[in-house]
Structures are given as structure tokens and as C-alpha cells.
matplotlib code that plots the C-alpha trace (Angstrom):
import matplotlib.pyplot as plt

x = [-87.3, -83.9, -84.3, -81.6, -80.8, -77.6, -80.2, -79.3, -77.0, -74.1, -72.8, -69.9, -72.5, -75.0, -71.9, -71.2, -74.7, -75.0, -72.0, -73.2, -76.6, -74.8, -72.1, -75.4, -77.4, -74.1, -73.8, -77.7, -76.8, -74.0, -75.0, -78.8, -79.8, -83.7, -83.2, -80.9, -83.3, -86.2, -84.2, -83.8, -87.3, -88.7, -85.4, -86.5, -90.8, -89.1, -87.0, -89.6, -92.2, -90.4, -88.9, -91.9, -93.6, -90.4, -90.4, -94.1, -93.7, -90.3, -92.7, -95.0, -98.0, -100.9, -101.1, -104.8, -102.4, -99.6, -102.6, -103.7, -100.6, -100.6, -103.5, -104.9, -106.9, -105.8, -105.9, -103.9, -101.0, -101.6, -101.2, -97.6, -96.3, -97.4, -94.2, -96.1, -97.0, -94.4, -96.7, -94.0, -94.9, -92.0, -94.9, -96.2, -92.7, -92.1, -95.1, -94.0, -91.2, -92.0, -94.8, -91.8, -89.3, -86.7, -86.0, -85.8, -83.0, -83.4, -80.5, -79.1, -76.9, -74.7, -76.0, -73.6, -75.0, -77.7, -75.7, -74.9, -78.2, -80.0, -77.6, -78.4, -82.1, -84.0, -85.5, -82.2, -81.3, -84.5, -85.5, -84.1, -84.1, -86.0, -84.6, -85.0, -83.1, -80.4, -76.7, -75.4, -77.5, -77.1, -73.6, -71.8, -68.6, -65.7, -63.7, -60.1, -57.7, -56.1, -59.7, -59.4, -56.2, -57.3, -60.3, -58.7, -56.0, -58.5, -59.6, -63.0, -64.3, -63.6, -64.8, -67.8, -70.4, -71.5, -67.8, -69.7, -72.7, -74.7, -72.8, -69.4, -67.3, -64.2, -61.2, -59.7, -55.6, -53.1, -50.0, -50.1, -48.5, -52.0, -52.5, -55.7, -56.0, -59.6, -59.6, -62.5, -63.6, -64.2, -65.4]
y = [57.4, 59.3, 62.9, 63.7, 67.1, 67.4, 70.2, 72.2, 74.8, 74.3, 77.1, 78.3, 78.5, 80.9, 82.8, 83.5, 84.0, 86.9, 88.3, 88.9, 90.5, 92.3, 93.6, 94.2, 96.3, 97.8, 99.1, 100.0, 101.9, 104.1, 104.5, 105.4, 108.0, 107.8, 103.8, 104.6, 107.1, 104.7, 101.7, 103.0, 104.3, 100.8, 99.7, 102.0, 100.9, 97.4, 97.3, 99.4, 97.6, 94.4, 95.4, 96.4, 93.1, 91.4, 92.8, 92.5, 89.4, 89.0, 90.6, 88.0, 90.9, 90.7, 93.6, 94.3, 94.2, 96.9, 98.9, 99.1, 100.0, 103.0, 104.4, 102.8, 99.8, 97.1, 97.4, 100.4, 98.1, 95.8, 99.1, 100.0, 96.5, 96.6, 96.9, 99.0, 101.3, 104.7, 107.8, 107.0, 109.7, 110.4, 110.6, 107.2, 105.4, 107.2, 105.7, 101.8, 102.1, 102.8, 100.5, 97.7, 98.7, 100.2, 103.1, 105.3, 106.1, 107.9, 108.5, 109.9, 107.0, 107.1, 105.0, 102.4, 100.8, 99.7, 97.1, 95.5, 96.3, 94.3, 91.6, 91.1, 91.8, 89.7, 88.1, 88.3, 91.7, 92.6, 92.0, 94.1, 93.8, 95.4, 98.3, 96.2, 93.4, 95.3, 94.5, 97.1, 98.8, 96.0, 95.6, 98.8, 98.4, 98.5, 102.2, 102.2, 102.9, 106.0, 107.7, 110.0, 111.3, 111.8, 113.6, 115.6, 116.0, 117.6, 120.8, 122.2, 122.1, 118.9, 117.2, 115.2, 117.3, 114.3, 114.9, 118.7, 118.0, 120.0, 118.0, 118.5, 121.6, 121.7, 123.4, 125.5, 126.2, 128.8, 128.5, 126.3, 127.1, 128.7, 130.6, 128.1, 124.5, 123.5, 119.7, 117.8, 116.2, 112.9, 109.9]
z = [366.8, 365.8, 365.0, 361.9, 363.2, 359.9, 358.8, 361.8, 361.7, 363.7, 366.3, 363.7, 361.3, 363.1, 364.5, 360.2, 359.8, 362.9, 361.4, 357.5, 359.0, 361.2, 358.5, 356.1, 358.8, 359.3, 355.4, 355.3, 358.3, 357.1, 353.4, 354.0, 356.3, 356.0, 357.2, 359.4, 361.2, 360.5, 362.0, 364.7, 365.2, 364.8, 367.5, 370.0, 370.0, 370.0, 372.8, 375.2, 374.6, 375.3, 378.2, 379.6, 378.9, 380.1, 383.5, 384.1, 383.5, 385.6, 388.2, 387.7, 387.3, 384.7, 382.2, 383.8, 387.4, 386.3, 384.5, 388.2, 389.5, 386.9, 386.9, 383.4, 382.0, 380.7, 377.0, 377.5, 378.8, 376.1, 373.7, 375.2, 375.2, 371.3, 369.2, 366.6, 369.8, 369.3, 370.9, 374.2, 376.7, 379.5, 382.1, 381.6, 381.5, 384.5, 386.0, 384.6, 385.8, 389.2, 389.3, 388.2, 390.9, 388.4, 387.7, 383.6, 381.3, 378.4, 376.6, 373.3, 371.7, 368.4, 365.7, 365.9, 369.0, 367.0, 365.8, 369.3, 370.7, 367.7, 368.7, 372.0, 372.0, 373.8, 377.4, 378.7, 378.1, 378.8, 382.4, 385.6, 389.2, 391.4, 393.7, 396.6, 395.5, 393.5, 394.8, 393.8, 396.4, 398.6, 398.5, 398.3, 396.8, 399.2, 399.2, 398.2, 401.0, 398.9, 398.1, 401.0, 399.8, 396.6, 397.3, 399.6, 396.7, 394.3, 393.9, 395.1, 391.6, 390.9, 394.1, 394.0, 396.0, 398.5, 400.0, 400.6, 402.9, 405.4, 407.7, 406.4, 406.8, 404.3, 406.2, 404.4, 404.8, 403.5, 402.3, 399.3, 395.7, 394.9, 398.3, 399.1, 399.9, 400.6, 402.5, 402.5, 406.0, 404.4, 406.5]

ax = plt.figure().add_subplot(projection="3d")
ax.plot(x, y, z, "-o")
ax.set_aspect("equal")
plt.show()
């Protein structure tokens, strides 16, 4: 048996479709501020509670499991992974997200981002590795050849304070156009 699939949309289609909703979220966005703030409300319980489902999941944990792991019962999992849930307590998403291996960000965001967010929400987006297996951590990135110049180049208020540790002693010179050079002993 063929499937007629002509009532399908096809990929430029949906691409049109993202789009319009996109443009109209965009417009509800800018010209009503009470939305706007209630958007973004509803957003933020969305995408938490998501995420945290996500990665338990990822984790391949029970919500009864990573209730364990935080001290709580299960229902109360069930309750944060709710996406009507939105009494979020900093202590508690602390504790997810060490139970999870990852670590939180909250952050202050202009409105706009919204509209990409909404766009990309979804398993994908959603899930993180854990500390252990992050390469990033793994893999450091390889330092540039010139970074020891340039840190030595900079002055003391600008230098990143890990080139400043118990273990490193700056040495400081005279004789430069402001009287004081301060060199990092960068490894």
C-alpha cells in the first residue's frame, strides 16, 4: 500500500511557515509588553522543566532515582519537570544540577532571544554532557604561541588573575614610559 504523502508540507514550506510565526511572535513581542513579559514567563517554566526531564533521561535515571539523588520524593520531580511548575528555587536547581553532572546558569537575556530560543526548543537543545565526559574539559584548547607576550604585554589590571597565583611572583621592572612594568611569570 502507497502512502500519498502530497498533503505533506514540503521543507520550503515549513521553512515559510517558522518564519510567519516567528515574524508574528516577533510583533506580539515588541508591541505588547504585558505578553511580552508573560511570554517569557511561560518560556522560562518551559525550557527548565524540559531540560531537566531531558537530561534525566540522557542520564538514563528515573524521576523516583534523581529524587534520591536530591533529597526529595518522587512526585516532587514529577512537579519540577511540569511545564505549569514556576515556584523555581536557586537551591533546588543547584541540587539538579549537580545530581545531573552539569553545572547552572542563570542569566538575564534581552527579549529578543526569545525568538531564537522558541526556535530551537527541543530534545536537541536540551540535553548536556556530563562534567566527566565534557571535551572541553577533556581537551584543553591548544595556547597560541604569542599569548605569553601578550599577557606579559598587558597591564596588571587587565591580566587575567590565574596568570597571578600563589605560585607565581610578577617581576616587576623600571624604566618604562610609565615608570613600572609588571611581567607575568607565565608557564
Amino acid at each position: 500500500m502507497k502512502t500519498d504523502l502530497s498533503c505533506l508540507p514540503t521543507r520550503q514550506e515549513e521553512a515559510e511557515n517558522a518564519y510567519w510565526e516567528t515574524e508574528a511572535l516577533r510583533k506580539e513581542l515588541l508591541e505588547d509588553e504585558e505578553y511580552c513579559y508573560a511570554y517569557a514567563d511561560s518560556f522560562l517554566n518551559t525550557w527548565v522543566a524540559s531540560q531537566i526531564r531531558v537530561i534525566r533521561e540522557q542520564r538514563g535515571m528515573t524521576q523516583k532515582e534523581l529524587g534520591e539523588a536530591i533529597g526529595t520524593q518522587q512526585a516532587g520531580i514529577s512537579r519540577l519537570e511540569s511545564i505549569n511548575y514556576s515556584a523555581w528555587k536557586t537551591g533546588t536547581l543547584r541540587r539538579l544540577a549537580r545530581a545531573l553532572g552539569v553545572r547552572l546558569r542563570i542569566s538575564f537575556e534581552p527579549f529578543g532571544t526569545l525568538l531564537d530560543d522558541s526556535e530551537i526548543l527541543g530534545p536537541a537543545s536540551l540535553e548536556r554532557v556530563r562534567r566527566e565526559g565534557d571535551p572541553r574539559l577533556l581537551h584543553p584548547k591548544p595556547r597560541p604561541a604569542s599569548s605569553e607576550r601578550f599577557i606579559a604585554s598587558m597591564s596588571i589590571f587587565e591580566r587575567p588573575f590565574s596568570h597571578f597565583g600563589s605560585s607565581t611572583q610578577p617581576e616587576v621592572r623600571t624604566g618604562t614610559r610609565t615608570g613600572l612594568e609588571i611581567v607575568a611569570n607565565v608557564r
